[in-house]
C-alpha positions as CSV (number, residue, x, y, z in Angstrom):
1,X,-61.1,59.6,-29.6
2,X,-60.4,59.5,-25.9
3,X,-60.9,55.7,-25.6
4,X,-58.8,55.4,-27.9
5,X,-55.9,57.1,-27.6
6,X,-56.5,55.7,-23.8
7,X,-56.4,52.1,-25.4
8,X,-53.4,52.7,-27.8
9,X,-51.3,54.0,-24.6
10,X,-52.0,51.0,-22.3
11,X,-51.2,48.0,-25.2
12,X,-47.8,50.1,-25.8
13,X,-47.3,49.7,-21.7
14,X,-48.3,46.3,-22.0
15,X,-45.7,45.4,-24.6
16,X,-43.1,47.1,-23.0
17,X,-43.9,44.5,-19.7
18,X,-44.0,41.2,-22.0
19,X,-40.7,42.0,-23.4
20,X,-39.0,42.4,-20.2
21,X,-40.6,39.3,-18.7
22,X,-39.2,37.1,-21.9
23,X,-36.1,39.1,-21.5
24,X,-35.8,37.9,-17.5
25,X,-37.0,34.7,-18.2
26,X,-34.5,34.3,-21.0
27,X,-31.7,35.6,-18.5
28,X,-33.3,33.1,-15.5
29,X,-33.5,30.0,-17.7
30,X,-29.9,30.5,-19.3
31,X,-29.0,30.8,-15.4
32,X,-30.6,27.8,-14.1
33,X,-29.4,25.9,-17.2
34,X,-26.0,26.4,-17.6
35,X,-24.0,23.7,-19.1
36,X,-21.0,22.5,-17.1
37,X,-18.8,19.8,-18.2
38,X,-18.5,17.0,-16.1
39,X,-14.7,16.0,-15.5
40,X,-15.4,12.2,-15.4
41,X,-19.0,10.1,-14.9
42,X,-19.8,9.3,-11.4
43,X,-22.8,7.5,-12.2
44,X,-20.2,5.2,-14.4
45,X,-16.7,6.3,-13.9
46,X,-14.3,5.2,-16.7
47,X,-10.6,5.1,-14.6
48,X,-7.6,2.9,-14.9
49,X,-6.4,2.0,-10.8
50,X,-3.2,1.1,-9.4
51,X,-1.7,0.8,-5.9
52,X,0.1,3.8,-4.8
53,X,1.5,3.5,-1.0
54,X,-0.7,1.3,-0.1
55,X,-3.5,3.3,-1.2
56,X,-6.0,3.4,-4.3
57,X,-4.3,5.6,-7.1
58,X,-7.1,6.2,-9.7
59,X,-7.0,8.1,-13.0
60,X,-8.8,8.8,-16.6
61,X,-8.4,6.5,-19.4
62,X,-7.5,8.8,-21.5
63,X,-7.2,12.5,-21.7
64,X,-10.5,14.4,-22.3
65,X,-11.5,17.5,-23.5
66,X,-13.9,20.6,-23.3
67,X,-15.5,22.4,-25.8
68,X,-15.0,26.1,-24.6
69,X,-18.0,27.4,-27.0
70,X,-20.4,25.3,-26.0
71,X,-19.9,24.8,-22.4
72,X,-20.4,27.4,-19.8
73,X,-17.6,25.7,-17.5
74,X,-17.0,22.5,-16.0
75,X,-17.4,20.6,-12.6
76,X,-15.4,18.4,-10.7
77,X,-16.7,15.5,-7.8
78,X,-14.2,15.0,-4.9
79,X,-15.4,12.3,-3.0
80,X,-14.8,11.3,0.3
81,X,-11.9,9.4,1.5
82,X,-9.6,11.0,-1.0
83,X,-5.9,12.4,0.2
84,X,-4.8,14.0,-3.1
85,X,-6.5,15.2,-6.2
86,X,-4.8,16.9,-9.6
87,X,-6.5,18.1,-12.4
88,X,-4.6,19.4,-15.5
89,X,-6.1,21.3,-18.4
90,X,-4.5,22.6,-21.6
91,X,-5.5,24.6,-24.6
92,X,-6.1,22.4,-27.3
93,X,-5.9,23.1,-31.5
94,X,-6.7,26.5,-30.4
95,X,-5.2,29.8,-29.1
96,X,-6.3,32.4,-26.4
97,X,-6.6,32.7,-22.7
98,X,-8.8,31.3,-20.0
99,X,-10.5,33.2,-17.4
100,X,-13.2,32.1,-15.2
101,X,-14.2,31.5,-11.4
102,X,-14.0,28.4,-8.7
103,X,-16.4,27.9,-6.6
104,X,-18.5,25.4,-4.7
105,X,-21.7,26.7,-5.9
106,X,-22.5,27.5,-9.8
107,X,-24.2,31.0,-9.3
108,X,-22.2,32.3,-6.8
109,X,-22.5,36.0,-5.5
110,X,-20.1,38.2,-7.3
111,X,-19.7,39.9,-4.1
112,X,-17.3,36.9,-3.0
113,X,-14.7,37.4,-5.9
114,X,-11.3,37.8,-4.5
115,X,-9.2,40.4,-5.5
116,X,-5.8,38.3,-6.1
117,X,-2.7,38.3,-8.0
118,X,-2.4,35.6,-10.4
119,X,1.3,34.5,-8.8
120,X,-0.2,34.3,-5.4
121,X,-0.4,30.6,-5.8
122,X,-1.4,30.0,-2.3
123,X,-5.5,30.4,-3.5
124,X,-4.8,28.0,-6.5
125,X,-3.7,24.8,-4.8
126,X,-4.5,22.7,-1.5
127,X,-1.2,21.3,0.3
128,X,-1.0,20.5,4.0
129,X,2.7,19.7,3.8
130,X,3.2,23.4,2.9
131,X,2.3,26.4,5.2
132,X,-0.3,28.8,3.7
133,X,-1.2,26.7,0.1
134,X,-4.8,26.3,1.4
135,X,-7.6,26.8,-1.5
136,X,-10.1,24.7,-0.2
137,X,-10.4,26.8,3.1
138,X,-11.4,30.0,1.0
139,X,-14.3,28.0,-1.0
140,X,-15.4,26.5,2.2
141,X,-15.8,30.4,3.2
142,X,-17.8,31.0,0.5
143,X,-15.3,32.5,-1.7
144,X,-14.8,33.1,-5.2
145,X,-11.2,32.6,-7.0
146,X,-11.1,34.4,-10.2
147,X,-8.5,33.0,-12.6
148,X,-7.6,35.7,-15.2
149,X,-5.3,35.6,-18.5
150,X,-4.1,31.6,-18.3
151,X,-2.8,29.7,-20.8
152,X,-3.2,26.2,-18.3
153,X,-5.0,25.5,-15.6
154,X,-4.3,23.4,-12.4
155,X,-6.7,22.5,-9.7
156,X,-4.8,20.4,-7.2
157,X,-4.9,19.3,-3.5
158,X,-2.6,17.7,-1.4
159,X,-2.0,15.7,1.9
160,X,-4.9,16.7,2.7
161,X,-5.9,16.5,6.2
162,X,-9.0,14.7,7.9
163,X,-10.5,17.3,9.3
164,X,-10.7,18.7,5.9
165,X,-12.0,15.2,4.2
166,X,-14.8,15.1,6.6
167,X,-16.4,18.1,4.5
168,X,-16.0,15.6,1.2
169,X,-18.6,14.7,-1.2
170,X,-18.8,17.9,-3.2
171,X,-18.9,19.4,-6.7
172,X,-16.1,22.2,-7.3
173,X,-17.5,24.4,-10.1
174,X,-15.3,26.3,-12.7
175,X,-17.5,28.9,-14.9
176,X,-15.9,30.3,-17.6
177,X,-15.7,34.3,-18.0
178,X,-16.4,34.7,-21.3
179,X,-17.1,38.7,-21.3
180,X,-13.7,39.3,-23.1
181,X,-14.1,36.7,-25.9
182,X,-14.1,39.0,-28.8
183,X,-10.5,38.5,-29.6
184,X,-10.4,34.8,-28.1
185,X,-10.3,31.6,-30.3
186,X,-10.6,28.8,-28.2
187,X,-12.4,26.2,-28.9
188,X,-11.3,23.2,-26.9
189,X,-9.5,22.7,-23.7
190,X,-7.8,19.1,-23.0
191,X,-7.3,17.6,-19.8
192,X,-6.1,14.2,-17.4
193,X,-7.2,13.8,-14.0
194,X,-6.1,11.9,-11.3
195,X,-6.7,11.1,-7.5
196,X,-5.6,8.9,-4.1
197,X,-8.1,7.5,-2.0
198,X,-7.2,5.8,1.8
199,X,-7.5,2.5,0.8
200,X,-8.3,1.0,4.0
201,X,-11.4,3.4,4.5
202,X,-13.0,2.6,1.0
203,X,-12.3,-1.2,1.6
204,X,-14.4,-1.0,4.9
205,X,-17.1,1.4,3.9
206,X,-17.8,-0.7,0.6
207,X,-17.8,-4.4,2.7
208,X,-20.3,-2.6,4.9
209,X,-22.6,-0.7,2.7
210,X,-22.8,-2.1,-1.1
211,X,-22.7,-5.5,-3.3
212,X,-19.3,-6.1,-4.5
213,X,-19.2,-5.0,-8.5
214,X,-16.9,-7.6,-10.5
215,X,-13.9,-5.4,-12.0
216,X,-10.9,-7.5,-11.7
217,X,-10.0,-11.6,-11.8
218,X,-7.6,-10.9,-9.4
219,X,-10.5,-8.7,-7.2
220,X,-7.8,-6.6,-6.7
221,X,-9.9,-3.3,-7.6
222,X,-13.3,-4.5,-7.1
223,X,-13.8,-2.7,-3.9
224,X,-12.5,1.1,-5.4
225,X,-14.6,0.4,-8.8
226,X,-17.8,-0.6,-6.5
227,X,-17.1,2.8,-4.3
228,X,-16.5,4.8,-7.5
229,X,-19.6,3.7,-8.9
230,X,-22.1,4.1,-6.2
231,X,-21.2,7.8,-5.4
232,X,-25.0,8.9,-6.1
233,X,-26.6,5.9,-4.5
234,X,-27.3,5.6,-1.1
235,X,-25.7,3.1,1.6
236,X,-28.0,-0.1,1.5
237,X,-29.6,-0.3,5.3
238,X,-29.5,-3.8,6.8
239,X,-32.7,-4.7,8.1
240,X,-33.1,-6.9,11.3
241,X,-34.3,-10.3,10.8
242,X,-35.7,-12.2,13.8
243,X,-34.5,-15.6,14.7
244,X,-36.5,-18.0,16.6
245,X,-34.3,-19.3,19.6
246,X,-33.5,-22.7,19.9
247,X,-35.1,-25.2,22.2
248,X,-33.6,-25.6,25.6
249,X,-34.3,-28.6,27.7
250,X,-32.9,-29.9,31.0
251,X,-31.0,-32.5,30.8
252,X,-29.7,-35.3,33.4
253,X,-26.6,-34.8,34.9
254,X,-25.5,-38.4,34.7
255,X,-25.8,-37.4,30.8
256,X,-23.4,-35.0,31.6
257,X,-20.8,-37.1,33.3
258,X,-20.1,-38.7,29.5
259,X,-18.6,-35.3,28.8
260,X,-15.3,-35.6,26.9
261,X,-13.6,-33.1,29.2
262,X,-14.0,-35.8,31.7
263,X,-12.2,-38.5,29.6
264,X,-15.6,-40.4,28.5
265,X,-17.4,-40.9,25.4
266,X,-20.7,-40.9,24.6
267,X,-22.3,-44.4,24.5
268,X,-26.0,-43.3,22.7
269,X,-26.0,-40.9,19.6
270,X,-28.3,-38.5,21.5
271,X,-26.0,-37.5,24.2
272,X,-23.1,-35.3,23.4
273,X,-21.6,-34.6,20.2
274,X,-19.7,-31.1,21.2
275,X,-17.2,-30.3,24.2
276,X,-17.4,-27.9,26.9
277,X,-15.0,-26.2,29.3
278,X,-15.5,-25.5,32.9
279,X,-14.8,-22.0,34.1
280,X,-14.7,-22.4,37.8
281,X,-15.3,-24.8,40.9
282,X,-19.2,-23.8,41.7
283,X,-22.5,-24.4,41.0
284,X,-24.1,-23.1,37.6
285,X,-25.7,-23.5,34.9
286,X,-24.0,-24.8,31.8
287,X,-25.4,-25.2,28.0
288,X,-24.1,-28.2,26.6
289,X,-24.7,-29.2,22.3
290,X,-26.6,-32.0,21.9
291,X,-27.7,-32.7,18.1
292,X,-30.3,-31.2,17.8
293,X,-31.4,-29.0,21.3
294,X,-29.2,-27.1,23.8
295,X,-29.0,-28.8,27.2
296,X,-28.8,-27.0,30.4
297,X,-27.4,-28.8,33.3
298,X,-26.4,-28.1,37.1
299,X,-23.1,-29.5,38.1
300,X,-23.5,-30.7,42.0
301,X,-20.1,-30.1,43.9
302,X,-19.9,-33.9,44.6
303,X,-18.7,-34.2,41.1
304,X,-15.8,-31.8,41.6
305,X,-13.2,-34.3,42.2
306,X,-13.7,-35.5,38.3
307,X,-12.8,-32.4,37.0
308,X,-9.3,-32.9,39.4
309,X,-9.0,-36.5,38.4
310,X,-9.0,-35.3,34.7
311,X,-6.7,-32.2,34.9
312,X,-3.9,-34.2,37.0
313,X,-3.8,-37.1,34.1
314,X,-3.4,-34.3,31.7
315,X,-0.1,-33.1,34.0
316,X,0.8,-37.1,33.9
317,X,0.7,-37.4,30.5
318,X,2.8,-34.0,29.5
319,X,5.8,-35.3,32.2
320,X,5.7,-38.9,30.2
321,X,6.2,-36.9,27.2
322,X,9.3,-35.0,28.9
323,X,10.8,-38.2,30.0
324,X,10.2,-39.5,26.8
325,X,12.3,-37.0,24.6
326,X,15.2,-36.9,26.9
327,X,15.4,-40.7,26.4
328,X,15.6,-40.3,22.6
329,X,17.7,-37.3,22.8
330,X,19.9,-39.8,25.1
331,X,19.4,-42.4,22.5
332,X,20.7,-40.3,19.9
333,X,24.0,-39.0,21.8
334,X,24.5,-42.8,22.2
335,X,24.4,-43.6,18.6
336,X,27.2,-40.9,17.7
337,X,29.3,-42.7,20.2
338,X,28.4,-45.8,18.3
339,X,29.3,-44.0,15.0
340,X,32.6,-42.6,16.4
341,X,34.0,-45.9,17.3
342,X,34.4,-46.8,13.2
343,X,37.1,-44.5,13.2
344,X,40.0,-44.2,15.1
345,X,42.5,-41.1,14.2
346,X,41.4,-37.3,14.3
347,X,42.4,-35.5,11.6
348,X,41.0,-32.5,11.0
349,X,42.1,-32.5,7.2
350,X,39.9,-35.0,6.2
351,X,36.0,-34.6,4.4
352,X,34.7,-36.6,7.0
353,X,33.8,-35.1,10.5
354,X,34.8,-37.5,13.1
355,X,31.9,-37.4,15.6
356,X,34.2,-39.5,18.0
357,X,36.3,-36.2,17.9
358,X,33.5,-34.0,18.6
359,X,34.6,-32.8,22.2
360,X,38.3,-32.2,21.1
361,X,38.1,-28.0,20.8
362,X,41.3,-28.3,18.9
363,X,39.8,-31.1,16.2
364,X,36.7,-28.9,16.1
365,X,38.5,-25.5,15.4
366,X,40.8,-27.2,13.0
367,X,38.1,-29.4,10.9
368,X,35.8,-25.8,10.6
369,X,38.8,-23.7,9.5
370,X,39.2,-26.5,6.5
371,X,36.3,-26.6,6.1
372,X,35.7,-23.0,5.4
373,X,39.2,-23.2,3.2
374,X,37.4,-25.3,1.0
375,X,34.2,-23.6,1.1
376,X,32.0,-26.6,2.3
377,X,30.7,-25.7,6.5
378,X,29.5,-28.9,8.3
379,X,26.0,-29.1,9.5
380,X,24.2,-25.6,11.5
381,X,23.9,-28.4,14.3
382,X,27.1,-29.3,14.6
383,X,28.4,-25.7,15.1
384,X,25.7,-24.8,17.0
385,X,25.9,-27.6,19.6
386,X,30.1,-28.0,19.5
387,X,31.5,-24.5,18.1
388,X,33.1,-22.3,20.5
389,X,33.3,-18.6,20.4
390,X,36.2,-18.7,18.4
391,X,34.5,-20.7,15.5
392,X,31.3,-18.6,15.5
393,X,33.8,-15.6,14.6
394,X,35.6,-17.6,12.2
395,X,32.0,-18.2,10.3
396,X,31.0,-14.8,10.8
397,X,34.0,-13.7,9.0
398,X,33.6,-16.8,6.4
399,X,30.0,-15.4,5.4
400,X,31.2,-11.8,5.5
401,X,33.9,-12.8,2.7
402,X,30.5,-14.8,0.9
403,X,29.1,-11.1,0.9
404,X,25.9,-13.4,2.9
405,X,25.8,-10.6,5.7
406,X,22.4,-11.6,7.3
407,X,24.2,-14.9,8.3
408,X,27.6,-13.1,9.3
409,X,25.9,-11.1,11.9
410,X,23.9,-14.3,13.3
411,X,27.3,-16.1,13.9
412,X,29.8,-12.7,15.0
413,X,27.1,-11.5,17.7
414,X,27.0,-15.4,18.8
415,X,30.4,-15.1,19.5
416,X,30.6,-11.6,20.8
417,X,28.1,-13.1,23.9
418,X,29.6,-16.4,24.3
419,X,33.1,-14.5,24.4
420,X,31.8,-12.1,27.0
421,X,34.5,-13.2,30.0
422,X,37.1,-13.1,27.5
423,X,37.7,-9.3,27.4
424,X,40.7,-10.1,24.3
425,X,38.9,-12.2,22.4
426,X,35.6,-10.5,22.5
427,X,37.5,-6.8,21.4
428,X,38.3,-9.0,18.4
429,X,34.7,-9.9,17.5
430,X,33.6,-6.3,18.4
431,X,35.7,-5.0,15.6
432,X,34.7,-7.4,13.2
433,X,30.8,-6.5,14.4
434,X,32.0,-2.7,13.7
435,X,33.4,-3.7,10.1
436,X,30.0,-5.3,9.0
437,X,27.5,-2.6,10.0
438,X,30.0,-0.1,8.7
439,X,29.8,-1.9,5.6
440,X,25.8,-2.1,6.0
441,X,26.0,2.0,6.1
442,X,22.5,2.6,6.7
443,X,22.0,5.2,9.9
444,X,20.9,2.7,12.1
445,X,24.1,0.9,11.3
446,X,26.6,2.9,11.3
447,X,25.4,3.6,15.1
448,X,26.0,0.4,15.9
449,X,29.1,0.3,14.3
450,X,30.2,3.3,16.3
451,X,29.1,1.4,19.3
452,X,31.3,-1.9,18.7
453,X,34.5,0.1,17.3
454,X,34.7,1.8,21.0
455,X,35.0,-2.1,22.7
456,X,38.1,-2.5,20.3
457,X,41.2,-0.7,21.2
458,X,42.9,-1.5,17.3
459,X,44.6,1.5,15.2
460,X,41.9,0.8,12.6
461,X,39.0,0.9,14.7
462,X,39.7,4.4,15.9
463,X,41.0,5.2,12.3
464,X,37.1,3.9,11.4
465,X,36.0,6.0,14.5
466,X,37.3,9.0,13.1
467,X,36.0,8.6,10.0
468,X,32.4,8.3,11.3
469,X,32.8,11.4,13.1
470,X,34.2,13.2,10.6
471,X,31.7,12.6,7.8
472,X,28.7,12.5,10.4
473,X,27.9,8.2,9.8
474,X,25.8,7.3,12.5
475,X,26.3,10.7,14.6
476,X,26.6,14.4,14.2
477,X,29.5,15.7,12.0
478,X,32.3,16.6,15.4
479,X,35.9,17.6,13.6
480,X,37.2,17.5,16.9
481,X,36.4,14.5,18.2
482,X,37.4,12.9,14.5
483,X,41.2,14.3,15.0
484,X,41.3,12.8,18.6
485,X,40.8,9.8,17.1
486,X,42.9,9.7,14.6
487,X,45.8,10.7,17.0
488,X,44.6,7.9,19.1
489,X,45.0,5.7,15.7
490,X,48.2,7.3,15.0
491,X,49.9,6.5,18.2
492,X,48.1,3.2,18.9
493,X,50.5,-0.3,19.2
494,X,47.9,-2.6,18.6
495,X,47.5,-2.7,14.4
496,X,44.7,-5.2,14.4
């Protein structure tokens, strides 16, 4: 009876210890299982791209979705090189609220939950162009954000910083809370992702470390595809080939004398195919190509006065060349004297430009200004090589009229230098200057146009002046120093 009862009492103990093993194990495998959604494939990422600021903008398809009763949360790869991520999720043909935790790791230590408010948005986003948003700095901690009672959720970072980037290549995990889910009837979430990667660091890190995947016609994406698609694979590790050297003989120097450095050419087909240039007046060693060895030779100093020979030719030949364009620059000024003698009388009015008259300032002056009357400007060559400052500001102001400002501003600050011992005339080319960069009205304009409205002493270009000062174009906003100019304009004689 003893035995027994002795048996009966350690098989009940026994049970009792079996149950709470399954029960653990149940509790350890649920643990070490969880189900967390992926937010896209990195083994084969599915993403439209595009160029955003010169860098790789890359997003989902299409909008996704989670299914809140089946997953335990979701998990989100930030890989490296990327300067801004946002990830937007919804509630979707459901109601209810969403509560869960963020973390880097997916069994976190509930000691780490922070105690926050949910308006304290500085531990739900990451932005580096704002003081104090900084939620990747409290998961790098170790820290837990709890998100309680949302309707939406936003996980977002940016301008992110490099020092921050260099801790890239990680999972963010988001488990859901689901303790509270009595009254709760969601079933799926909906969301879109997006991210920006620096461009110019993915291009070199793929070139360097993977095969080139085939994406685009245009290749245009092939690089950001390849890097997207190789996140879990390792970097591929050249390995060093060896590479017999070539054969080097000695040659004979009278071989080398047939250089064509030296101005002579090779009379057998073994000798020398390449070129080679001298680096100094002294004895060394040199490695010539032959076709199918390298050839090293010594260069005695008795052979020096070659090397002079060749390079004073060279300064020969580049002085016949001078000569030779002045004579056909000469030639040419002699055929426009030939040309001018057809015709006899120089008037201005005429289609015609009258080379013959090409030295008569008054013809010239007269022939541009009908010219531009009629809309039709002789040759740049002809202004450029007859035109007098007065002409360059009369086609400054021509293409000013044509709205062509790029060419107005070649031709007025043309004139403004040639004019620049003609104090008069020159005010008169500053002012127009002022007028066009006014007109411009960019800030680096309108400075300049403050600059050239000072050289003129007109009504209107203090009247400008004031303007500038009083609306701050170009320069702080000054009240004062706007009204002195406006006297100044007010009392000024000349109206120009």
């Amino acid at each position: 009876m003893i035995f027994q009862a002795l048996t009966m009492y350690h098989q009940s103990n026994l049970s009792k210890i079996s149950r709470r093993v399954i029960l653990l194990l149940i509790f350890f495998s649920s643990s070490l299982f969880a189900s967390y959604a992926s937010i896209y494939n990195i083994k084969k990422p599915f993403f439209h791209f595009s160029l955003e600021h010169g860098n790789y903008k890359v997003h989902l398809y299409n909008e996704k979705t989670i299914n809140y009763r089946r997953e335990d949360g979701f998990k989100l790869y930030l890989p490296n090189y990327t300067i801004e991520y946002s990830l937007s999720i919804l509630r979707f043909n459901s109601i209810g609220q969403i509560n869960g935790y963020l973390s880097l790791n997916k069994e976190f230590n509930r000691k780490n939950i922070l105690d926050i408010d949910k308006n304290q948005i500085n531990y739900f986003i990451t932005n580096y162009a704002i003081k104090g948003l900084r939620q990747l700095h409290y998961l790098y901690k170790g820290d837990v954000i709890p998100y309680k009672n949302f309707t939406s959720l936003a996980i977002e970072g940016y301008n992110l910083s490099s020092y921050i980037r260099r801790h890239f290549n990680i999972w963010l995990y988001f488990k859901f809370d689901k303790t509270h889910d009595k009254n709760n009837k969601l079933r799926e979430l909906l969301y879109s992702y997006n991210m920006i990667l620096d461009k110019k660091l993915v291009d070199a890190y793929v070139k360097k470390n993977y095969k080139i995947l085939y994406y685009s016609k245009d290749k245009k994406y092939n690089l950001i595809y390849t890097y997207l698609s190789n996140l879990t694979n390792k970097p591929r590790q050249k390995k060093y080939v060896y590479k017999k050297p070539k054969l080097v003989v000695r040659g004979d120097v009278k071989q080398f004398l047939f250089m064509k450095e030296f101005g002579y050419m090779p009379k057998e087909k073994n000798i020398l195919h390449g070129e080679m240039q001298l680096s100094g007046f002294e004895n060394k060693w040199k490695l010539v190509n032959f076709e199918n060895a390298l050839i090293a030779v010594t260069i005695p100093k008795s052979y020096f006065h070659y090397i002079t020979e060749y390079s004073e030719m060279q300064s020969k030949i580049a002085s016949l060349h001078e000569a030779f364009n002045s004579l056909k620059k000469s030639l040419k000024e002699k055929d426009l004297e030939l040309e001018a003698l057809k015709s006899d009388s120089c008037d201005a009015t005429n289609k015609k430009l009258n080379i013959k008259c090409l030295n008569n300032i008054n013809y010239l002056n007269n022939y541009i200004y009908f010219s531009l009357k009629k809309g039709i400007l002789p040759s740049e060559e002809v202004i450029l090589g007859y035109g007098t400052g007065e002409i360059f500001n009369d086609i400054g102001k021509y293409y000013f009229e044509q709205r062509e400002y790029g060419k107005s501003m070649r031709y007025l600050l043309k004139a403004y230098v040639v004019l620049k011992n003609e104090k008069i005339k020159q005010e008169y080319v500053a002012f127009n200057l002022g007028v066009l960069y006014a007109t411009l009205n960019t800030n680096l304009s309108n400075k300049k146009s403050i600059k050239y409205f000072k050289e003129a002493p007109y009504k209107k270009a203090y009247f400008n002046l004031g303007v500038h000062y009083y609306l701050g174009l170009g320069t702080n906003k000054n009240s004062k120093v706007a009204l002195r100019y406006f006297q100044k304009a007010s009392k000024s004689i000349k109206k120009r």
